[in-house]
C-alpha positions as a Python dict, from the first residue, in 0.01 Angstrom:
ca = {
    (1, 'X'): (0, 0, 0),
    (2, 'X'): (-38, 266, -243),
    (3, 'X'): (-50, 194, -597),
    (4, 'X'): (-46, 434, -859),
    (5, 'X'): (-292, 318, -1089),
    (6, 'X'): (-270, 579, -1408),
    (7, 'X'): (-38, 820, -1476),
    (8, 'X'): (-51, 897, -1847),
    (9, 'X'): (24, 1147, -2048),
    (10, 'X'): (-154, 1014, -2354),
    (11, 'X'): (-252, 655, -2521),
    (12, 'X'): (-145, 520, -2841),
    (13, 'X'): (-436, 556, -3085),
    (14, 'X'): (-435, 361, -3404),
    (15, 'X'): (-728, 398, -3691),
    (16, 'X'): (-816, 88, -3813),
    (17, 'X'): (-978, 130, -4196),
    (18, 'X'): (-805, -95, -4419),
    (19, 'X'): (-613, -421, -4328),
    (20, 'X'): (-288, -302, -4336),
    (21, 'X'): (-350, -110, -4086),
    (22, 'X'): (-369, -472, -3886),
    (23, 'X'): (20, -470, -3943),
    (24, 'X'): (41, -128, -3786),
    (25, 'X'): (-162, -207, -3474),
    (26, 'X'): (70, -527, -3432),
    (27, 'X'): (416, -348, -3439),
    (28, 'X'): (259, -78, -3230),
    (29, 'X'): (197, -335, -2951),
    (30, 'X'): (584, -527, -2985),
    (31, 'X'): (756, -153, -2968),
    (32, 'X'): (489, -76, -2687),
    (33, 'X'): (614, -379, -2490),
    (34, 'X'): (981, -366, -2570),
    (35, 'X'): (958, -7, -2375),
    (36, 'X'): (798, -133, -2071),
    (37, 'X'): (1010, -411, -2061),
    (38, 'X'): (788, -697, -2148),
    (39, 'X'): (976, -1081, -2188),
    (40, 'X'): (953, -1207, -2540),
    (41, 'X'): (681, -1457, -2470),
    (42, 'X'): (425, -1160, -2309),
    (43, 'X'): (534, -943, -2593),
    (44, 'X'): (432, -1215, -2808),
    (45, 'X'): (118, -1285, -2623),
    (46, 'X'): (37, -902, -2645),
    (47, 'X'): (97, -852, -2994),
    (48, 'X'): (-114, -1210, -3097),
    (49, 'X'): (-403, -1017, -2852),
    (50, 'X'): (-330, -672, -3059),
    (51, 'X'): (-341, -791, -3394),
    (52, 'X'): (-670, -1040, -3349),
    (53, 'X'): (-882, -748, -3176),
    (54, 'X'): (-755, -514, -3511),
    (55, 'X'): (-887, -774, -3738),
    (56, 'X'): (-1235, -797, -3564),
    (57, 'X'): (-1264, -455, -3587),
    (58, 'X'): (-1160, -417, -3956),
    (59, 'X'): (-1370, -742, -4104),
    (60, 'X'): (-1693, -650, -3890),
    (61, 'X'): (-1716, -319, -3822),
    (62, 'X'): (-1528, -220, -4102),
    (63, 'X'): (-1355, 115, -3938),
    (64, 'X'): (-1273, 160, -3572),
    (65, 'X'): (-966, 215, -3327),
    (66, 'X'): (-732, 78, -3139),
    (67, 'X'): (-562, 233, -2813),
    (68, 'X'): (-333, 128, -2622),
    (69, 'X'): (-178, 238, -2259),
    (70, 'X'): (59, 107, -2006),
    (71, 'X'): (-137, 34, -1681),
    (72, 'X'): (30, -70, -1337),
    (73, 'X'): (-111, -317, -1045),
    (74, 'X'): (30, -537, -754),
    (75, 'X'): (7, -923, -734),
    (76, 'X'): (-101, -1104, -413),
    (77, 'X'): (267, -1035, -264),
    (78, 'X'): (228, -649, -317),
    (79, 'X'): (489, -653, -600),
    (80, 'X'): (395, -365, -824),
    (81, 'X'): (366, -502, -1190),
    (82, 'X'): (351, -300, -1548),
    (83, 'X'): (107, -424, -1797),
    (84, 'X'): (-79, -291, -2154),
    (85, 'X'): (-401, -217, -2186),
    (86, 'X'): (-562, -254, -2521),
    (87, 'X'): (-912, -90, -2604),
    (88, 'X'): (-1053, -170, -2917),
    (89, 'X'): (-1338, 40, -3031),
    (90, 'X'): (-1573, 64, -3313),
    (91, 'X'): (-1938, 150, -3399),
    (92, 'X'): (-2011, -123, -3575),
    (93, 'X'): (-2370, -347, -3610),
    (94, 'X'): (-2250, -476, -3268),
    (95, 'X'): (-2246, -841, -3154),
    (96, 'X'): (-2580, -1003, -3091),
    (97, 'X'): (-2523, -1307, -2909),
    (98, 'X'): (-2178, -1249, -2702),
    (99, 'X'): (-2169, -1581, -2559),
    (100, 'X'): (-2174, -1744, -2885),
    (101, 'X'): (-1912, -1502, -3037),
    (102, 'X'): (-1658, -1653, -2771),
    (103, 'X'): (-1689, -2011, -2825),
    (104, 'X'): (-1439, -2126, -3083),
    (105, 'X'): (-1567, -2172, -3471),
    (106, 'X'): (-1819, -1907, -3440),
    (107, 'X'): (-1811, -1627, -3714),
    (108, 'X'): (-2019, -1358, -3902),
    (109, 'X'): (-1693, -1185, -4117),
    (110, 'X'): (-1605, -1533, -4332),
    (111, 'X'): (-1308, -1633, -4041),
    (112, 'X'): (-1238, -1973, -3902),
    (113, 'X'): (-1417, -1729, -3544),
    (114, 'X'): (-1155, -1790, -3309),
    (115, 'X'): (-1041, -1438, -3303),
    (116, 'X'): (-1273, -1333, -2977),
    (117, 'X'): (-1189, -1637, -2795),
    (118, 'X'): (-826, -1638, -2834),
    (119, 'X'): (-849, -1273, -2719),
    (120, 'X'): (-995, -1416, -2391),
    (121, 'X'): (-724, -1661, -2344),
    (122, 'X'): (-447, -1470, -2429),
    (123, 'X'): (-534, -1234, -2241),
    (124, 'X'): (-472, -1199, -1829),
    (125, 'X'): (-781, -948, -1795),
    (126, 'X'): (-1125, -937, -2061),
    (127, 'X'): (-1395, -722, -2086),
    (128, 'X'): (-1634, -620, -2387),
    (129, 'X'): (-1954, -443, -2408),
    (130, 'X'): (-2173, -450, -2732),
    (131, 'X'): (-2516, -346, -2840),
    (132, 'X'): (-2689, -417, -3161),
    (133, 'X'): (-2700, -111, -3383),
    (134, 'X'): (-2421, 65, -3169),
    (135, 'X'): (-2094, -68, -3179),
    (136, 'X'): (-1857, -268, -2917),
    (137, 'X'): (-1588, -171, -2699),
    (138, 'X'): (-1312, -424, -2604),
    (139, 'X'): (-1075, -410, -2309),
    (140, 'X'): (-772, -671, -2295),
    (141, 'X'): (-493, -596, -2069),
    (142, 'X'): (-151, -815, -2083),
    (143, 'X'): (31, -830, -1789),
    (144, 'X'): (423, -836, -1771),
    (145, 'X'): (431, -1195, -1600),
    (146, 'X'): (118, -1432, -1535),
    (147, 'X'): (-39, -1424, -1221),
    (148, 'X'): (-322, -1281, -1024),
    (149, 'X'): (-334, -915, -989),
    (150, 'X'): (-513, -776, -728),
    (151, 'X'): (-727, -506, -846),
    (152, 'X'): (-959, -311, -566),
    (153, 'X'): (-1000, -60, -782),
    (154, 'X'): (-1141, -85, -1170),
    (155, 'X'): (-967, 225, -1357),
    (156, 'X'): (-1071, 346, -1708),
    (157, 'X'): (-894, 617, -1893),
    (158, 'X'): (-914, 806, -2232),
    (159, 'X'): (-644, 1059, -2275),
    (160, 'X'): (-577, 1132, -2620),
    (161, 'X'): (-512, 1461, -2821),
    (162, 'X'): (-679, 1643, -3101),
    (163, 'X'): (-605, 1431, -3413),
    (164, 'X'): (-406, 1742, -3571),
    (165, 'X'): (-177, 1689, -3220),
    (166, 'X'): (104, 1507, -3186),
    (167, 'X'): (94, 1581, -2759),
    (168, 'X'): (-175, 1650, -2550),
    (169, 'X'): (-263, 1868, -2318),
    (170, 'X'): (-493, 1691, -2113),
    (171, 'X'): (-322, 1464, -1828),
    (172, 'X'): (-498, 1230, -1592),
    (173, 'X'): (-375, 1055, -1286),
    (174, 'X'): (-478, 809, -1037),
    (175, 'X'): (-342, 659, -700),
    (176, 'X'): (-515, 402, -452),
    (177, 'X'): (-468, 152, -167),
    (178, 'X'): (-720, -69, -7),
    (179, 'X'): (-947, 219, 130),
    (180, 'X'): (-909, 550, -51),
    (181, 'X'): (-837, 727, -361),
    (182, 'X'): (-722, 1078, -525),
    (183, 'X'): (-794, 1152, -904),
    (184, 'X'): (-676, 1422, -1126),
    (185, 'X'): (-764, 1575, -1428),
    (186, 'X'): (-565, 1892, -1582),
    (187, 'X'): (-651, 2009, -1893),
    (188, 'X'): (-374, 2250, -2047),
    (189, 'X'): (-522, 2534, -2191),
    (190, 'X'): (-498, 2562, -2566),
    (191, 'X'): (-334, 2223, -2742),
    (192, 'X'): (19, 2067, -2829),
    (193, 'X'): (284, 2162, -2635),
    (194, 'X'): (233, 2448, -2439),
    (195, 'X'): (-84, 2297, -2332),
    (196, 'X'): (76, 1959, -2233),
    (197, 'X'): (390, 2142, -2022),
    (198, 'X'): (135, 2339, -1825),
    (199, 'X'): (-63, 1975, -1759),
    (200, 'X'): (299, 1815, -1687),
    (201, 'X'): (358, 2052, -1360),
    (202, 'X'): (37, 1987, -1264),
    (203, 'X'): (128, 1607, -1271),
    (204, 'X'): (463, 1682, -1072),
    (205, 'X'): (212, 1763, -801),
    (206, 'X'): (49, 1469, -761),
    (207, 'X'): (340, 1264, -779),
    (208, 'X'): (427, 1390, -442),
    (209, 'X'): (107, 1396, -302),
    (210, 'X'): (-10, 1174, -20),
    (211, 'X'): (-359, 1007, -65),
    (212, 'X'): (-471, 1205, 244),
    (213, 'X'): (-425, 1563, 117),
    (214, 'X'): (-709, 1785, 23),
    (215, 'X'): (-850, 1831, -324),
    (216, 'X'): (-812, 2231, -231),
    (217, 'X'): (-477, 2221, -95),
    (218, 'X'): (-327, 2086, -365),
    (219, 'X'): (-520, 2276, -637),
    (220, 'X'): (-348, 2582, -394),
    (221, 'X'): (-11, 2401, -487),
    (222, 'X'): (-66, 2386, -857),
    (223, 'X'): (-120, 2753, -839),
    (224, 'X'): (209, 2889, -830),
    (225, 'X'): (377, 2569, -999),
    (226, 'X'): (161, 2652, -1333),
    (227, 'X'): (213, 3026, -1350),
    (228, 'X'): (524, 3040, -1590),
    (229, 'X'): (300, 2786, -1822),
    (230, 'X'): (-30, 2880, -2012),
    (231, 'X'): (-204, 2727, -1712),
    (232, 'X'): (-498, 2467, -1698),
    (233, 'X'): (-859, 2388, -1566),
    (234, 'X'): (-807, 2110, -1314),
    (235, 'X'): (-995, 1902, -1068),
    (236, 'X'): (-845, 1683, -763),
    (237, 'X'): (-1080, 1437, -622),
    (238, 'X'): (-1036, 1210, -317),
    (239, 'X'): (-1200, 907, -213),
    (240, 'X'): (-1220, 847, 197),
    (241, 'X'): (-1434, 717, 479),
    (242, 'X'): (-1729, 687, 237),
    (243, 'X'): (-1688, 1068, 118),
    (244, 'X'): (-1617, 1175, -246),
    (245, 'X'): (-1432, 1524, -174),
    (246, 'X'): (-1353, 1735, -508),
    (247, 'X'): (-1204, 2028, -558),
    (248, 'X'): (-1237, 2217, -951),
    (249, 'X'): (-1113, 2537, -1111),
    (250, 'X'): (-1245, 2564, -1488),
    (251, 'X'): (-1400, 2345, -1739),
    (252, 'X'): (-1318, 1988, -1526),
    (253, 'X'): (-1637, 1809, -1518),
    (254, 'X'): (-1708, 1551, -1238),
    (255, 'X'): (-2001, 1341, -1120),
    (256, 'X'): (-2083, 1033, -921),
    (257, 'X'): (-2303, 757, -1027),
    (258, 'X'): (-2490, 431, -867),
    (259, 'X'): (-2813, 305, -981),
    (260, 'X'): (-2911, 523, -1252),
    (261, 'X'): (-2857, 802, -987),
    (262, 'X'): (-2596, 1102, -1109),
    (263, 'X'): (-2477, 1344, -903),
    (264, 'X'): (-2297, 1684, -1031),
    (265, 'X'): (-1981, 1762, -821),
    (266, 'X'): (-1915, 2181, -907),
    (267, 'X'): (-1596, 2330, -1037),
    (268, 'X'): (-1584, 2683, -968),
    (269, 'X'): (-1454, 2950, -1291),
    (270, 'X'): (-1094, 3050, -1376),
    (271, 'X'): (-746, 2922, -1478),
    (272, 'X'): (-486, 2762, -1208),
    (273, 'X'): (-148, 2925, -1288),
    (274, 'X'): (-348, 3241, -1362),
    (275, 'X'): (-672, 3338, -1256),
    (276, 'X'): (-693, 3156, -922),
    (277, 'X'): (-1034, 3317, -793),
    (278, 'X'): (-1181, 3077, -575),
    (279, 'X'): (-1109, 2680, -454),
    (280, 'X'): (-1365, 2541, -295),
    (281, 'X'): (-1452, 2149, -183),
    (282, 'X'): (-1751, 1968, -243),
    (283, 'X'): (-1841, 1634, -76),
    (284, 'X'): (-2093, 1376, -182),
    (285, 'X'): (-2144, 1029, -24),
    (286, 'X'): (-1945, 727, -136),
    (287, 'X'): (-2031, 375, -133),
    (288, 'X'): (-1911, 57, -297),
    (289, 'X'): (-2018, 5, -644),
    (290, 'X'): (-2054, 333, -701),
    (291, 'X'): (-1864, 499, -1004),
    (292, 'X'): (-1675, 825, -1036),
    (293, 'X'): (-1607, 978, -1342),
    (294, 'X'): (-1384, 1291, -1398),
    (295, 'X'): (-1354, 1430, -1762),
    (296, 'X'): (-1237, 1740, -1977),
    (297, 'X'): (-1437, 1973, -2230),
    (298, 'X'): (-1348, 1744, -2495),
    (299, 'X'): (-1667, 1551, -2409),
    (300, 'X'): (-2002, 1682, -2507),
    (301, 'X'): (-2187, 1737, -2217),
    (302, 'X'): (-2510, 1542, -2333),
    (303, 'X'): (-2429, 1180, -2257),
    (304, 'X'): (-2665, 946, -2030),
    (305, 'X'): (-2554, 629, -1942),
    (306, 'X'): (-2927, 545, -1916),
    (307, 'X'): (-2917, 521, -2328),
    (308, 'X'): (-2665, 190, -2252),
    (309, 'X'): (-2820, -97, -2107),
    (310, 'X'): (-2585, -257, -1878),
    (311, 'X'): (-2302, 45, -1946),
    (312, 'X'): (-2329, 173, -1595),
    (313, 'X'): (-2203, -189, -1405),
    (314, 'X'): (-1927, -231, -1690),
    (315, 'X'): (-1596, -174, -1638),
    (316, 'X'): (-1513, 171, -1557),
    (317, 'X'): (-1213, 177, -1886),
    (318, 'X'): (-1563, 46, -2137),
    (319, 'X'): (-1768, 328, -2015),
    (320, 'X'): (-1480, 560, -2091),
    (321, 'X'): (-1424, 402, -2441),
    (322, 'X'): (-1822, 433, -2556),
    (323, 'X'): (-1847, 785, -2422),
    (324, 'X'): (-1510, 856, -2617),
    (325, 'X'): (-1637, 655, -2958),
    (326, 'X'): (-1997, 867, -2936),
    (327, 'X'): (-1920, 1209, -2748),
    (328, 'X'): (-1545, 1324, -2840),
    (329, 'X'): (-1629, 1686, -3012),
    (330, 'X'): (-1337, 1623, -3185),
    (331, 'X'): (-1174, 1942, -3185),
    (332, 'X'): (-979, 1924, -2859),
    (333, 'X'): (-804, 1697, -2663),
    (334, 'X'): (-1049, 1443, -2447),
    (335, 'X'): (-952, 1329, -2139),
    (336, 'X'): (-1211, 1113, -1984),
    (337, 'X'): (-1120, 901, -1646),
    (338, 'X'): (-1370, 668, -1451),
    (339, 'X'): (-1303, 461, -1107),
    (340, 'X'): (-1495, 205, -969),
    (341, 'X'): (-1373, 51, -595),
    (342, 'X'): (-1488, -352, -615),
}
């Protein structure tokens, strides 16, 4: 069954500098899950999750982030369930011993160290990568009911605007089922607004799209549906029968990587809505394991995953969160998506 696995427009993005800003992290996460609809006791689980991952990040880093998104999944029944995902980010001295930073009573801030491990628990999925010297990225995601979600595919997302911004004009989206995928990426051109409305059509588009229609085809479709906006660069890629097939038109960049191994996939130059001049497909081979990552011209081009023991086999949403925290130019929005099937 299809599941739609992203569809945001942008993430809630907190700065954490001082410790009231703990507070503010903490009442971002109740309002978060009063929206989706969250019971009392998961809103309560979420904001206990929230507000612990905030204070790591405040007593040991010392400055850092928070974001937050609503993701969306199926349990073993197929019912499709809503949860929040919570990244916490900093660059901190890192953690040197993770192992030991989960078990209860261990601490390097002056804490009774339960924080990390009451993350873990609280939490219905985990995930944290951390290097001395460079910082740690931590994924929680809270679930609107317990239970076992079944998760083929491992998506990561960072879709945020410029910090002058209140919207953004990047989108990304994401659908799957058991065997196959299709990814987009729009980024509006120009910021706020205008930029986001022209990334919004594009979204309306892949709302209706099947999982079996072509990257170019519906790049084709975008066409006329963006020319009353500013327009966008976009890229539409689909997963099938061990193929990655992508279709780009402007600054979208894509690539596919498995075992140190990356591989460019090509946009070609001009502006959907506007100067349409050529779509063309390009397919690579797709396997297993292997990751495929999708992001705007808010990322500097000059990142290697090589520079990250262990990055590449993390989950896909920490590899979007370090290249975020250490390659956001910062004056544009960023969109940066990564998938990863098993």
């Amino acid at each position: 069954m299809e599941n739609v696995l992203t569809a945001s427009r942008t993430q809630q993005v907190l700065a954490v500098n001082e410790s009231i800003d703990i507070g503010a992290c903490r009442r971002a996460a109740s309002d978060l899950a009063r929206d989706v609809g969250f019971h009392a006791d998961h809103a309560a689980r979420l904001a206990l999750v929230v507000s612990e991952a905030a204070t790591n990040v405040h007593k040991h880093a010392g400055r850092g982030e928070v974001l937050m998104r609503t993701v969306y999944g199926t349990d073993a029944d197929g019912a499709r369930l809503s949860g929040i995902e919570l990244l916490a980010i900093d660059g901190g001295p890192g953690i040197a011993d993770i192992g030991a930073s989960m078990a209860d009573g261990t601490s390097t801030g002056g804490t009774y160290g339960v924080g990390m491990g009451t993350i873990e628990r609280q939490s219905d999925a985990f995930a944290l990568y951390s290097v001395v010297g460079q910082g740690t990225v931590l994924r929680a995601v809270v679930w609107e009911r317990k239970g076992a979600v079944v998760e083929p595919w491992q998506c990561g997302l960072i879709c945020v605007p410029m910090p002058s911004e209140q919207s953004c004009g990047d989108a990304a989206w994401c659908a799957a089922d058991d065997g196959q995928a299709l990814l987009m990426v729009s980024d509006g051109l120009g910021h706020g607004d205008a930029a986001a409305a022209a990334s919004d059509a594009a979204l309306e588009i892949m709302h209706g799209a099947a999982l079996t229609a072509r990257p170019a085809e519906l790049l084709q479709r975008m066409h006329p549906a963006l020319q009353r906006s500013r327009g966008a660069a976009l890229a539409v890629a689909a997963i099938a029968d061990d193929q990655v097939v992508f279709a780009g038109v402007g600054n979208i960049a894509g690539c596919t990587l498995y075992h140190q191994q990356r591989k460019h996939l090509i946009s070609h130059n001009g502006i959907v809505g506007h100067n349409l001049r050529k779509v063309q497909q390009f397919a690579l081979p797709w396997q297993d394991g292997m990751l495929l990552l999708m992001h705007s011209d808010g990322l500097g081009s000059r990142w290697n995953l090589d520079d990250y023991p262990g990055l590449e086999n993390a989950h896909p949403a920490l590899i979007a969160g370090v290249l975020y925290r250490d390659f956001y130019r910062g004056r544009d929005d960023i969109t940066v998506l990564a998938l990863r099937k098993g």
